[in-house]
C-alpha positions in Angstrom: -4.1 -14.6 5.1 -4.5 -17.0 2.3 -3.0 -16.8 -1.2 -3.9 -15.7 -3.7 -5.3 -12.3 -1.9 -7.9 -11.0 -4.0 -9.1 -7.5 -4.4 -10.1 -4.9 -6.6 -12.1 -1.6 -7.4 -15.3 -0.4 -6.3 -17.5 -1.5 -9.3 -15.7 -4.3 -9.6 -14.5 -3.6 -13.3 -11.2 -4.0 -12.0 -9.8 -7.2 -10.4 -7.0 -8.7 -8.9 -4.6 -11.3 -7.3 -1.7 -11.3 -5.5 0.6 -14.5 -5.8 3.1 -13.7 -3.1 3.0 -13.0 0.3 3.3 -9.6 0.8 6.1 -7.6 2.3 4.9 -5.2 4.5 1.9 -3.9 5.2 2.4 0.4 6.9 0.2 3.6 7.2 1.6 6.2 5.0 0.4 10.2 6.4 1.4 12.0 3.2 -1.2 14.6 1.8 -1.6 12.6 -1.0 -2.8 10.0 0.5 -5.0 12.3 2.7 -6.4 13.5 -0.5 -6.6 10.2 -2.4 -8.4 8.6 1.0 -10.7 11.8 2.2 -9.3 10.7 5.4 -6.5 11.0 8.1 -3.9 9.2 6.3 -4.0 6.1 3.8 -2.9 2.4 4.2 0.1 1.1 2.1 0.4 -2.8 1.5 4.2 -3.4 -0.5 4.2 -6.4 -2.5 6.5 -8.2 -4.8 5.6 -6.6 -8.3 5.7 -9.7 -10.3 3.0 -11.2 -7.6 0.4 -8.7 -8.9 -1.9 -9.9 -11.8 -4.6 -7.9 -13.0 -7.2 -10.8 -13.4 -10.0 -8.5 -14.4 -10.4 -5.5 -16.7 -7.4 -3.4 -17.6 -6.4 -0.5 -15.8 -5.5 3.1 -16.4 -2.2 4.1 -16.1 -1.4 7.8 -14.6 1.9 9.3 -13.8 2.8 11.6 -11.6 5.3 12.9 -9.0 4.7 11.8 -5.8 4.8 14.2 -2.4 9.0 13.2 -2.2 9.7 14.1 -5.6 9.6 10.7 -6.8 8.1 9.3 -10.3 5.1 6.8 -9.5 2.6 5.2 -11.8 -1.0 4.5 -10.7 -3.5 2.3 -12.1 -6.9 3.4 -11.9 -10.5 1.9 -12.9 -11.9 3.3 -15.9 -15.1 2.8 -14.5 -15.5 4.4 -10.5 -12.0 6.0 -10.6 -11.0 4.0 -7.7 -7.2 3.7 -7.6 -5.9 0.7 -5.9 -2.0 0.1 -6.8 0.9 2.2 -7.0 4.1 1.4 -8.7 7.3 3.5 -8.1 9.7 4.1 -10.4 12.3 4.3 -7.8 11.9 0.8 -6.6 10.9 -1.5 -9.7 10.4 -4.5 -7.6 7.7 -3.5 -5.6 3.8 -2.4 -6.2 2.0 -1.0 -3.2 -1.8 -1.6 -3.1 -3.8 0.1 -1.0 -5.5 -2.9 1.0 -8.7 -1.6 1.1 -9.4 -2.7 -1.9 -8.8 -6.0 -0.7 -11.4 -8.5 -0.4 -10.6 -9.9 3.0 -9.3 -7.1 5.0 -8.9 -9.2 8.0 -5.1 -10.0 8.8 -4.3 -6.1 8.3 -1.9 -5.0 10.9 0.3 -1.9 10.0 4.2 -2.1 11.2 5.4 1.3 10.4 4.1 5.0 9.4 5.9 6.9 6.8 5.7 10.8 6.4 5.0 10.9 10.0 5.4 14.8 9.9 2.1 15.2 7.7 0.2 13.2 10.2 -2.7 14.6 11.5 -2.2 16.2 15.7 -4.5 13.6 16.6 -3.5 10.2 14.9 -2.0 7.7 17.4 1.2 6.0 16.2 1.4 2.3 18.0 4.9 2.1 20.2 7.3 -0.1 18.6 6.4 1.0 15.0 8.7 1.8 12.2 8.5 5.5 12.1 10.0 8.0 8.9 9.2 11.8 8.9 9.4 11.4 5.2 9.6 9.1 2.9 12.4 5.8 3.4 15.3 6.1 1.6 15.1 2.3 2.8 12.4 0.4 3.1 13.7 -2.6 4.8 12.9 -1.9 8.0 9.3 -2.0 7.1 9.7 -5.3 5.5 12.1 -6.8 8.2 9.1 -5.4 11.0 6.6 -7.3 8.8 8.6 -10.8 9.0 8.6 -10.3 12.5 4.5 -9.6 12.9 3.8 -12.5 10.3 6.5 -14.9 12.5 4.7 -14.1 15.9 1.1 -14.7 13.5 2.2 -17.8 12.8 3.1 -19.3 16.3 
């Protein structure tokens, strides 16, 4: 993982960096994110929210309430619709990009699952993961997991 990570949308009207390392890197089984991914679950990468810079193009902005209740904004391209960063409004700190969108998807290693009880019958959860049934009233025990992946990386 080399910084700035770079990403952005499918047509590429939409681009990104992100100037920090990131702070954790979890699966998130929600049906939102089933419905946002068309797949079994989606892929959550929390960053410092400050580190985000949109370096291309200018997103849209929706908000909405999330699966927990919660306000989050979205930014979305104009263009293909794809939506790569979240920001909740109960954590101002933080964005969470979903790290597909990536350009180097390499160094991806989820250390937790979040709304565990939406996950799919058939999804395998890795022992020693951070696990939450819904969503974390705390999140650092994501993060603190991630410090621990990134420290055992870099030995």
């Amino acid at each position: 993982m080399k910084l700035p990570l770079t990403g952005g949308c499918q047509c590429g009207a939409l681009r990104y960096e992100i100037r920090a390392e990131p702070l954790s890197v979890y699966v998130c089984h929600c049906t939102e994110c089933q419905r946002q991914s068309g797949a079994a679950f989606g892929m959550s990468l929390m960053v410092p929210r400050p580190a985000l810079i949109y370096v291309r193009g200018t997103p849209r902005r929706w908000k909405r309430k999330a699966d927990s209740g919660r306000s989050i904004e979205s930014d979305m391209c104009e263009v293909c619709g794809v939506r790569p960063v979240n920001h909740p409004s109960a954590n101002d700190k933080i964005s969470v990009v979903k790290p597909g969108t990536l350009d180097d998807t390499s160094w991806l290693h989820p250390v937790g699952h979040i709304w565990t009880r939406s996950a799919q019958p058939w999804v395998t959860i890795a022992d020693g993961s951070v696990i939450h049934d819904g969503h974390p009233a705390d999140v650092s025990g994501l993060i603190e997991a991630w410090k621990k992946h990134r420290a055992t990386m870099r030995d």
